[in-house]
C-alpha positions in Angstrom: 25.4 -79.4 -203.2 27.7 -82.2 -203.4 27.8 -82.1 -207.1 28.5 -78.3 -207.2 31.8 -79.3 -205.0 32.4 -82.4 -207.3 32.3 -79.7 -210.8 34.6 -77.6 -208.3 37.1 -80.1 -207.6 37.4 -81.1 -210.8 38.0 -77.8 -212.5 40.6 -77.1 -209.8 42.3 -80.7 -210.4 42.3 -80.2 -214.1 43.3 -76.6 -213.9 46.4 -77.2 -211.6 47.3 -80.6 -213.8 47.2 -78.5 -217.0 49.7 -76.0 -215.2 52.1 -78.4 -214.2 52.3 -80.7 -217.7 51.7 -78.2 -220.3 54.5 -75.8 -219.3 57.1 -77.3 -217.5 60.5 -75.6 -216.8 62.7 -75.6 -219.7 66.4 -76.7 -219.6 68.8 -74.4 -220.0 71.5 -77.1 -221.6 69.9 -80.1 -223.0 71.3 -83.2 -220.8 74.1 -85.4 -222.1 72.7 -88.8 -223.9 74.3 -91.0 -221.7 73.1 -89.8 -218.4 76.6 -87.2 -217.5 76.1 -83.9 -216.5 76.8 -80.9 -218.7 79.8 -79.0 -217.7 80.0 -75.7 -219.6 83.3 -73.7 -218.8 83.0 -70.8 -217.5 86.2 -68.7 -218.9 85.1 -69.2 -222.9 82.7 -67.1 -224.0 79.8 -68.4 -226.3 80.3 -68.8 -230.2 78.4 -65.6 -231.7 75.0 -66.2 -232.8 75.2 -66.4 -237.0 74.2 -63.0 -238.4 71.7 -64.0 -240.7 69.8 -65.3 -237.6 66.6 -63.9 -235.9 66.1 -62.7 -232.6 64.0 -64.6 -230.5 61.1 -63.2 -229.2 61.4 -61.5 -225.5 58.0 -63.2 -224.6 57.4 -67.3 -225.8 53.7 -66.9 -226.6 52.3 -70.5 -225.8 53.9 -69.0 -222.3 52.3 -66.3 -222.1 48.8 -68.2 -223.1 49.2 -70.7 -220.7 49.8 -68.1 -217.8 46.5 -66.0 -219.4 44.2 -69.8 -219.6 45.7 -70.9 -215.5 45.1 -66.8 -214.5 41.4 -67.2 -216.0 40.6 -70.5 -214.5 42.3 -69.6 -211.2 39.6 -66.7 -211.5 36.6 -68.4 -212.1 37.5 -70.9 -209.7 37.5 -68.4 -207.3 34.2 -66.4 -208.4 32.4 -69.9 -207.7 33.7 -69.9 -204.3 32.5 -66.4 -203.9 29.3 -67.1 -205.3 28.6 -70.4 -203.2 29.5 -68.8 -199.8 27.2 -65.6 -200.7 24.3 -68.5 -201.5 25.0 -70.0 -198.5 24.3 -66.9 -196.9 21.5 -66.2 -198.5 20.0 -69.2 -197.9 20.5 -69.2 -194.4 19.0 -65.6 -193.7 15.7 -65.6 -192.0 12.6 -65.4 -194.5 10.4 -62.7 -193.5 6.8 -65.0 -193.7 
């Protein structure tokens, strides 16, 4: 039983340690190089983007895989649960002889 928990733990620790490293939040301005704070004033407007550039995509797909890989292990993770409590219960039930 203990091991069970142990393989439980452990999925859950790597599963919330790959959420939290792989993906972190992205800047919006890069920080300055010798340790300032940006300062970006607010009555310009940004340059144009060049015209020959393209559009970025409206979804970043190593996002969006990320977010499908921590949904799918934050689902299994909780299927185990639900399957060990309904063994439990099982296993506590009274045997007819």
């Amino acid at each position: 039983m203990t091991s069970r928990f142990a393989r439980l733990a452990a999925g859950t620790a790597v599963s919330v340690a790959l959420m939290t490293t792989a993906a972190p939040a992205m800047a919006q301005f890069a920080p300055e190089p010798r340790g300032g704070s940006v300062e970006r004033p607010l009555d310009t407007p940004p340059p144009p983007p060049p015209a020959a550039a393209q559009p970025e995509p409206a979804v970043d797909v190593s996002s969006a895989a990320l977010g499908a890989l921590g949904g799918i292990a934050l689902g299994g993770v909780g299927l185990g649960i639900a399957l060990g409590i309904q063994r439990r219960r099982d296993h506590s039930t009274a045997h007819p002889a």
